[in-house]
C-alpha positions as CSV (number, residue, x, y, z in Angstrom):
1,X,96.9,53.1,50.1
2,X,96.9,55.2,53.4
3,X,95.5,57.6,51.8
4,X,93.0,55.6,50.1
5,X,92.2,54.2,53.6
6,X,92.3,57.6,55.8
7,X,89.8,59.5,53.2
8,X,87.5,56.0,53.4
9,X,87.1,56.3,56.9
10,X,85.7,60.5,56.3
11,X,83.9,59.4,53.2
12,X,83.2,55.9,52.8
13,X,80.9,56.7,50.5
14,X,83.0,57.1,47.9
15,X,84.0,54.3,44.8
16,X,86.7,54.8,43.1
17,X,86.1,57.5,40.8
18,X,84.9,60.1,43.7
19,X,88.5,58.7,44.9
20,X,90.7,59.1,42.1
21,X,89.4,63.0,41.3
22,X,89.9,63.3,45.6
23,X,93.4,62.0,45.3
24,X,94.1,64.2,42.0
25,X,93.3,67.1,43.6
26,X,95.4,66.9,46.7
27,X,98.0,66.5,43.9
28,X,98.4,62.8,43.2
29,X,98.2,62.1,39.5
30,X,97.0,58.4,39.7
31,X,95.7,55.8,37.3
32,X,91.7,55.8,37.9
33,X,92.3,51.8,37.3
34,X,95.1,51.8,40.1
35,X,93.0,53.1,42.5
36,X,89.9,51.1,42.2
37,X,92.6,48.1,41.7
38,X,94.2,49.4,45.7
39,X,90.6,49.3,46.8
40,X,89.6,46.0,45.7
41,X,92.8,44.9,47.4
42,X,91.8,46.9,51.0
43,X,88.2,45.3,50.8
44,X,86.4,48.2,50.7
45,X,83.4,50.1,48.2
46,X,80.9,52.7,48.2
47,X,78.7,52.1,50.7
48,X,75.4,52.5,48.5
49,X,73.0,49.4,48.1
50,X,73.8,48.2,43.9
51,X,71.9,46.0,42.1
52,X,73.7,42.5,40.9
53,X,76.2,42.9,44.3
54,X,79.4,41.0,43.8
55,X,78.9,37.6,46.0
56,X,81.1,35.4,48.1
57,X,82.2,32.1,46.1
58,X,79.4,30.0,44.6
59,X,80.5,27.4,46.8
60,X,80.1,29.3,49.9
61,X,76.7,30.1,52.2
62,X,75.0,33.3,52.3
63,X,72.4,33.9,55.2
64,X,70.1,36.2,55.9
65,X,70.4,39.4,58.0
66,X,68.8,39.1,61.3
67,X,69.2,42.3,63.3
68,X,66.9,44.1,61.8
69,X,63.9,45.3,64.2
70,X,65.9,43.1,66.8
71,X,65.9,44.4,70.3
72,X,69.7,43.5,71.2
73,X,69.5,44.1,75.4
74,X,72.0,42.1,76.4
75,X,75.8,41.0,76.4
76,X,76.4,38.1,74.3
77,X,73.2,38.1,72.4
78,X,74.5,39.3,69.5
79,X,78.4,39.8,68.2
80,X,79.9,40.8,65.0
81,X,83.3,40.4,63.2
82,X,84.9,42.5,60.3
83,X,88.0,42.5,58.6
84,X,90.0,45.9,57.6
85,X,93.3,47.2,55.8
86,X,96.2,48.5,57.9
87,X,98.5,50.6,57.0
88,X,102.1,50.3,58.0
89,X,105.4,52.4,57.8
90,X,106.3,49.7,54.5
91,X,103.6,47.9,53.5
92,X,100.3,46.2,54.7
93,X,98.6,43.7,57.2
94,X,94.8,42.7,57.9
95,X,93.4,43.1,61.1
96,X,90.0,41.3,62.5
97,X,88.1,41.3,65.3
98,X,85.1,40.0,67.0
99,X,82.9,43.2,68.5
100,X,79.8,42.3,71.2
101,X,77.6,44.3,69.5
102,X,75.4,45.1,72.9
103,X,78.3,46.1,75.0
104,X,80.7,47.2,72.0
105,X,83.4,44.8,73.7
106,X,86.6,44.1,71.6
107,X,86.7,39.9,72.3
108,X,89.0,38.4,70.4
109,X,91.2,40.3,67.8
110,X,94.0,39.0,65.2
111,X,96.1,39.9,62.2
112,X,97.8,38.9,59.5
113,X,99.5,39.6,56.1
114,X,97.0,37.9,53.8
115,X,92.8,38.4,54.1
116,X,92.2,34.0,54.2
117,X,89.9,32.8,56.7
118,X,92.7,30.7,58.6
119,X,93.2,33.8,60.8
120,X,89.5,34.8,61.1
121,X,88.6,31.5,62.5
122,X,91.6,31.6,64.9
123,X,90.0,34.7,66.2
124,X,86.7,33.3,66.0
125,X,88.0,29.8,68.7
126,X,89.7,32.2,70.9
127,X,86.3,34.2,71.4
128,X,84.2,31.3,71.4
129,X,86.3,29.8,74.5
130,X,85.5,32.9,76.3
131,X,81.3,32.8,75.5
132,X,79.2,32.1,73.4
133,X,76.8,34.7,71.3
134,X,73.4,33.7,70.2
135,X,73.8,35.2,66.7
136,X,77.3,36.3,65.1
137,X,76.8,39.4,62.1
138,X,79.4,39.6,59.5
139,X,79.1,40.5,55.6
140,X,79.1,38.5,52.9
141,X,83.0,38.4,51.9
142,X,84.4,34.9,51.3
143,X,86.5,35.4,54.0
144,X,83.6,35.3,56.5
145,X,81.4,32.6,54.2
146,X,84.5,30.2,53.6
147,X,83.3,26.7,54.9
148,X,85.8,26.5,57.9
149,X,84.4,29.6,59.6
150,X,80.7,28.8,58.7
151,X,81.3,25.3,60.1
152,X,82.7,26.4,63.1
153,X,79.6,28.8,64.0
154,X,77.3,26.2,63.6
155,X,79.4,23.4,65.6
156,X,78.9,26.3,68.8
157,X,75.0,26.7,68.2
158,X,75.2,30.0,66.9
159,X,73.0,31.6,64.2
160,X,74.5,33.5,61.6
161,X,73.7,36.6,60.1
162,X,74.8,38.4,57.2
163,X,75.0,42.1,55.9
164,X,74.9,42.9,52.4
165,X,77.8,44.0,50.4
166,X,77.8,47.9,50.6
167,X,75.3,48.0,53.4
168,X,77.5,50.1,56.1
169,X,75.0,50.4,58.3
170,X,74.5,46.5,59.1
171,X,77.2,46.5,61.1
172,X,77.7,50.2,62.2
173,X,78.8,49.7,65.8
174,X,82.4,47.8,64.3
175,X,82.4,50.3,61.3
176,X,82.8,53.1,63.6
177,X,85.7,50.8,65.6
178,X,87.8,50.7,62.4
179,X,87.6,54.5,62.6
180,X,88.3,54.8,66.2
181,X,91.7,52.4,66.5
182,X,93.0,54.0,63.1
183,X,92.7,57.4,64.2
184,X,93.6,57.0,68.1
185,X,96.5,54.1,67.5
186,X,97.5,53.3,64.2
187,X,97.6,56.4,62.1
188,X,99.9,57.7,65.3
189,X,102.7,54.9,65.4
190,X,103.1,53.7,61.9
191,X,104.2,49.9,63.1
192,X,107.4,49.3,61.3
193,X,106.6,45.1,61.7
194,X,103.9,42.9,62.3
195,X,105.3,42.5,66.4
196,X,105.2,46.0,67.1
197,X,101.3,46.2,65.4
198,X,100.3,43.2,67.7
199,X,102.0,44.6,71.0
200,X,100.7,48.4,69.8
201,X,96.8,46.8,69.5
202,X,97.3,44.2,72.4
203,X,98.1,48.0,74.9
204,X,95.1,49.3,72.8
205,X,92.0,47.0,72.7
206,X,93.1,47.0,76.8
207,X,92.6,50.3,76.6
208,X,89.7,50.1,74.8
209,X,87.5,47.9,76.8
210,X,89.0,48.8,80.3
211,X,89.3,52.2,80.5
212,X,88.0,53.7,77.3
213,X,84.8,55.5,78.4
214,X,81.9,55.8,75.5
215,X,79.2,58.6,75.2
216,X,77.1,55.9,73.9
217,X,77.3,54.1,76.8
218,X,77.0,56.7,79.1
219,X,80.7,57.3,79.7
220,X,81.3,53.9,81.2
221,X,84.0,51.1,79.5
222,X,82.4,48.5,77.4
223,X,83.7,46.3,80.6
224,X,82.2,48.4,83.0
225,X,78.9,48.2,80.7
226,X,78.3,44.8,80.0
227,X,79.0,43.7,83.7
228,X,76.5,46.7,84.9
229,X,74.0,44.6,82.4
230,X,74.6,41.1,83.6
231,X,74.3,42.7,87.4
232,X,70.6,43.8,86.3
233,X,70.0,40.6,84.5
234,X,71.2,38.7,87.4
235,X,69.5,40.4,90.1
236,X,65.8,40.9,87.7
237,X,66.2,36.9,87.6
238,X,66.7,36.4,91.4
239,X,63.7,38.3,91.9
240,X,61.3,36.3,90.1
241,X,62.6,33.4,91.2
C-alpha cells in the first residue's frame, strides 16, 4: 500500500491496471484484483472525468460545485476538507483536514484508524469554533455527504460545495497538501503508532502554517498571508467608511 500510495501522488492518473503493470515491473508480482481491491480501500482512482461515477449513499446529499469562475480573494471565504491514506511502519491510519483555500491554511486536522465521518466532523467543530467559511468544498465520498457532517455545515450557515468523483482539479490547492506532508513528514518517519503520527503532524502543520514559506504566496507563511489580507481588507474598509 505505500507503494500504491507514493506512485499515486507522481501519477494520480493512474487506475489500477496502469498500477498493477507499474508495480510488476519494479518487480512485484501482484494480483491486478488485489491492487484495485488496496485502492478502493485508500480512497483513491484515476483522476479522469467517467461516465456513470460511483456516488455517495442514496440516502446521502450531493450539491453542486461552486468554485468554478469564483473569485476567492479572501481568508475564510472559501475552505475545503479531504480525507487521505497514511502509511505507517505496520499498518494504516486516515488523516483529514480542513484547508482555507484562499490563504492555503491547515485549520483543523485529525486522524483515525477507520475513514467514518465521526472523525471528520470532529475536525470540522474544532475549525468551525475558530471561523467560519462562507462555502466549504469537499467531494462526493460518503464520508463528506454522511448526514452528521452535512447537518453540521448547514447548522453554521455555510454553503456547501462538492467536486466530482475523479475531478482532481476541484480541489487542487489540498491535493497538492497530501503530496507536500507525505513527502516532507510522513514518508521520512514511518510512525510506528497513532501517538507518534499525531505528535509528528501536530510539529508539522505548525510548521506548515507558521514558518513554511510558499512560492505561490510569494514566499510568505499561509499565516503571514492571510493576516497580510485581512490588514488590506481592514484598512480598504476604514477608508471608505
Amino acid at each position: 500500500m505505500r507503494l500504491i500510495d507514493e506512485q499515486y501522488l507522481q501519477t494520480p492518473f493512474y487506475g489500477w491496471p496502469r498500477m498493477t503493470a507499474h508495480l510488476r515491473r519494479q518487480g512485484y508480482w501482484v494480483n491486478h484484483k488485489r491492487v484495485r481491491r488496496l485502492m478502493s480501500k485508500m480512497g483513491i482512482q484515476a483522476i479522469y472525468a467517467k461516465k456513470h461515477m460511483s456516488q455517495a449513499d442514496i440516502e446521502h446529499s450531493i450539491y453542486p460545485y461552486l468554485l468554478r469562475d469564483l473569485t476567492i480573494a479572501r481568508p475564510d471565504q472559501v475552505w475545503c476538507a479531504d480525507m487521505t491514506y497514511v502509511p505507517m511502519a505496520q499498518g494504516f491510519m486516515y488523516l483529514v483536514v480542513i484547508m482555507d483555500w484562499f490563504s492555503r491554511c491547515v485549520i483543523s486536522w485529525e486522524i483515525s484508524k477507520t475513514p467514518d465521518s465521526r472523525f471528520c466532523v470532529s475536525c470540522l467543530d474544532e475549525a468551525l469554533d475558530s471561523a467560519r467559511p462562507e462555502i466549504m468544498n469537499t467531494d462526493r465520498g460518503a464520508t463528506f455527504t454522511a448526514n452528521r457532517f452535512i447537518s453540521t455545515l448547514k447548522n453554521a450557515g455555510v454553503r456547501i460545495s462538492m467536486d466530482g468523483r475523479g475531478r482532481f482539479l476541484d480541489n487542487i490547492f489540498i491535493e497538492r497538501l497530501w503530496r507536500t506532508v507525505k513527502y516532507e513528514n510522513i514518508y521520512l518517519n514511518e510512525y510506528a503508532t497513532g501517538n507518534e503520527l499525531k505528535y509528528g503532524l501536530r510539529k508539522y502543520f505548525r510548521f506548515y502554517n507558521y514558518e513554511r514559506p510558499h512560492q505561490s504566496l510569494g514566499y510568505l507563511t499561509p499565516v503571514e498571508f492571510a493576516a497580510e489580507a485581512r490588514s488590506g481588507l481592514t484598512l480598504s474598509g476604514d477608508s471608505g467608511a
